[in-house]
N, C-alpha and C positions, 0 to 999 in steps of 0.2 A: 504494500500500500504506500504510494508516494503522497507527501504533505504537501499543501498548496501553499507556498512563499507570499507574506501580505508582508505590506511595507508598517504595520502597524501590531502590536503585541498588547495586551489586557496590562493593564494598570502605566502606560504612555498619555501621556499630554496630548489630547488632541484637539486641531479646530473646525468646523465643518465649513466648508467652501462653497457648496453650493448647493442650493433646497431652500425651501420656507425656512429653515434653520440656520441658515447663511450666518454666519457671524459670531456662530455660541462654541464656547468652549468647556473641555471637561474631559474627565479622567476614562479611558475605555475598561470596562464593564467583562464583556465579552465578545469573542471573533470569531465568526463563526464563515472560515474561508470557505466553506462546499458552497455555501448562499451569497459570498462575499457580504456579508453584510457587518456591522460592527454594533456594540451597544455602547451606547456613550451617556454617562449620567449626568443626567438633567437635561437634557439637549430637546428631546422628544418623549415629552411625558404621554401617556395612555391611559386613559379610565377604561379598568375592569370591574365589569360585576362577580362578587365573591359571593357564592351561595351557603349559606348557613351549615356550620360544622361545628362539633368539637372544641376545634381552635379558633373560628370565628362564631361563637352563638349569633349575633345578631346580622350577620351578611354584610352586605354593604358594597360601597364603590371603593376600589384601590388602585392606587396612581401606582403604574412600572414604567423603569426606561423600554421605550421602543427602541428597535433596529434601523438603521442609516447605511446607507449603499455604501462600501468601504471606499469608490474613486473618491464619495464628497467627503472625503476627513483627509486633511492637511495634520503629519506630527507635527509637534512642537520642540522646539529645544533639541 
């Protein structure tokens, strides 16, 4: 099994280049190269609905980072 080579690694300084997100900066998350996509915190937040468990009794909305196409992040530093 060969690894796909990204010019960016999980916990790098990244900036995003270009999207509705154009401008934001933030630590990468996770890389997920078969999808090329990257997760970058804060960048692209997400409301999910969380249905009632256990560990949530009451359900509710919960904000996650969403994924960003790996071309639009610029590293930093």
């Amino acid at each position: 099994m060969s690894r796909i080579k990204t010019h960016v690694k999980k916990g790098d300084q990244v900036e995003v280049i270009a999207g509705n997100h154009k401008g934001k900066t933030g630590t990468v998350l996770l890389v997920n190269a078969s999808k090329g996509q990257v997760t970058v915190e804060g960048v692209r937040p997400l409301q999910k609905a969380i249905r009632r468990s256990e560990k949530n009794p009451d359900g509710g909305i919960n904000t996650i980072d969403g994924p960003v196409h790996i071309s639009n992040v610029k590293k930093l530093g």
